[in-house]
Structures are given as C-alpha cells and as structure tokens.
C-alpha positions in Angstrom: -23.4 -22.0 -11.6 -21.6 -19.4 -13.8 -18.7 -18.4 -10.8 -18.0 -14.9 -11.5 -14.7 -13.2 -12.1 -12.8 -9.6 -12.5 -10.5 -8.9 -15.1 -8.3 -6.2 -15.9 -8.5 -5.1 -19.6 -5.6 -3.8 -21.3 -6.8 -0.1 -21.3 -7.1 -0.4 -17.3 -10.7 -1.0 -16.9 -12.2 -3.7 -15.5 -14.6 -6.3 -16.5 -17.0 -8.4 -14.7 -17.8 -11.8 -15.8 -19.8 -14.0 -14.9 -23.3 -14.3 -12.1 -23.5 -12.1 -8.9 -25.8 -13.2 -6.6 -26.1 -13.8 -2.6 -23.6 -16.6 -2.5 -21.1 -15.8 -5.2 -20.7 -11.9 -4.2 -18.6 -12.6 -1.4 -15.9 -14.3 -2.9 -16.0 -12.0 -6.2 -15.6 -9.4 -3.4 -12.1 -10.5 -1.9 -10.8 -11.5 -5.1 -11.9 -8.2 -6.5 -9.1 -5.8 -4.3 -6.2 -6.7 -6.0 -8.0 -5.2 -9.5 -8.9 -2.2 -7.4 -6.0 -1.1 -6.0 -4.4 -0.9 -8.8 -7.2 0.9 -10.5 -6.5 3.0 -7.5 -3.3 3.4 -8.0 -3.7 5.0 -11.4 -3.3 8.2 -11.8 -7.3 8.4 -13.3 -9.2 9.8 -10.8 -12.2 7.0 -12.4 -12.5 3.8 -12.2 -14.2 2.6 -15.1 -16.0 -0.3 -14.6 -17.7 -2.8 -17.2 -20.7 -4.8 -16.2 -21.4 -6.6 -19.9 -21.1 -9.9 -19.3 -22.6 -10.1 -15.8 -24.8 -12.9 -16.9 -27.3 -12.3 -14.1 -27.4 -10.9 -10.9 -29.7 -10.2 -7.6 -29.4 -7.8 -5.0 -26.2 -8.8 -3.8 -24.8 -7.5 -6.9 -26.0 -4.3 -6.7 -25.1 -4.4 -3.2 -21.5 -5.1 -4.5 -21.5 -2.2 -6.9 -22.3 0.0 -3.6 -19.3 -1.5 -2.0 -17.3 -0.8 -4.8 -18.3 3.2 -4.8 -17.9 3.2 -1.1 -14.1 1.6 -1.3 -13.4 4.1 -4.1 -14.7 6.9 -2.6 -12.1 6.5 1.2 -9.7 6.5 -1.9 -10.6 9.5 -3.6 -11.6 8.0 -6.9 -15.2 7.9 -8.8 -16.6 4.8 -10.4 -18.0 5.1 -13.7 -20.4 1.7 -14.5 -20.6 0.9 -17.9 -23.5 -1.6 -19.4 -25.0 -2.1 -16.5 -27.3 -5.0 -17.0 -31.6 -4.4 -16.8 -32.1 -6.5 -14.3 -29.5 -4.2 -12.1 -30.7 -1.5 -13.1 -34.0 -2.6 -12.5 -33.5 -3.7 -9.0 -31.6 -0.1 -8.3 -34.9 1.9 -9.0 -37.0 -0.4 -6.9 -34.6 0.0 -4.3 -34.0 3.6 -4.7 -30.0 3.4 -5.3 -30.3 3.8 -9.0 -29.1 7.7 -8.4 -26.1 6.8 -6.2 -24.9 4.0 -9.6 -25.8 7.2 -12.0 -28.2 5.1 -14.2 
C-alpha cells in the first residue's frame, strides 16, 4: 500500500502524495496539522493545496478534502485544490460536493 504523505513545497503549498482511502485518511489526517498551521499562519489568506500525485483515492479522500475546508475555514483561510485527480472529482459529482471543492 502506497502510505500517503503531506509535504510542504518551497513556495508554501502543499503536496499530497501518495493513496487516500478509508484506512490511510486517518493517519494522513493527524499528521497533516503541523503543514496546516503553518499554512495558517501565513499571511495568504489561501491555502493552496496540490493533489497530483494522489495515486488513488476513495471517498475518504474526498471526505478529507472537506475536513481540510472546514479546518481552514474556523481559521479564516480558503483552500484552493489544485489537480485534483478524476477519480475525486468524479466521486464529488456523484456525491454532490463537487461545488463545495470548486471543481
């Protein structure tokens, strides 16, 4: 299993690498607030998140992404999603959040 990770590129944005699925979300969660609070404590009002090299993902990563808005938006900050991959965006039309990730 590909265990996903975040990384912090040298512009500020952050990558995610890796597979998000039901059972590796949860860690990739935890491990995933140090990268955003110090994207949050830019003084960017965006987050700019890249999703290229998600290798594959289920609903749980979409659910993650959701998380993600929600923690950035108690912080007054937007998230902007960059390459998300098909099969997210495909499962965030089916499940009607596709407006809420602006794809």
């Amino acid at each position: 299993m590909n265990e996903p990770r975040i990384e912090v590129t040298a512009d500020g944005s952050i990558a995610v690498v890796g597979e998000l699925n039901h059972q590796t979300v949860p860690a990739l969660l935890k491990s995933s607030a140090d990268a955003m609070a110090e994207a949050r404590d830019t003084q960017s009002d965006v987050i700019n998140i890249d999703l290229n090299n998600v290798s594959r993902s289920d609903s749980a990563g979409v659910a993650l992404l959701i998380e993600w808005i929600r923690q950035a938006q108690k912080n007054n900050k937007t998230i902007q999603f960059h390459n998300i991959p098909k099969q997210m965006r495909d499962i965030a039309t089916v499940t009607g959040v596709d407006k809420m990730l602006a794809i």
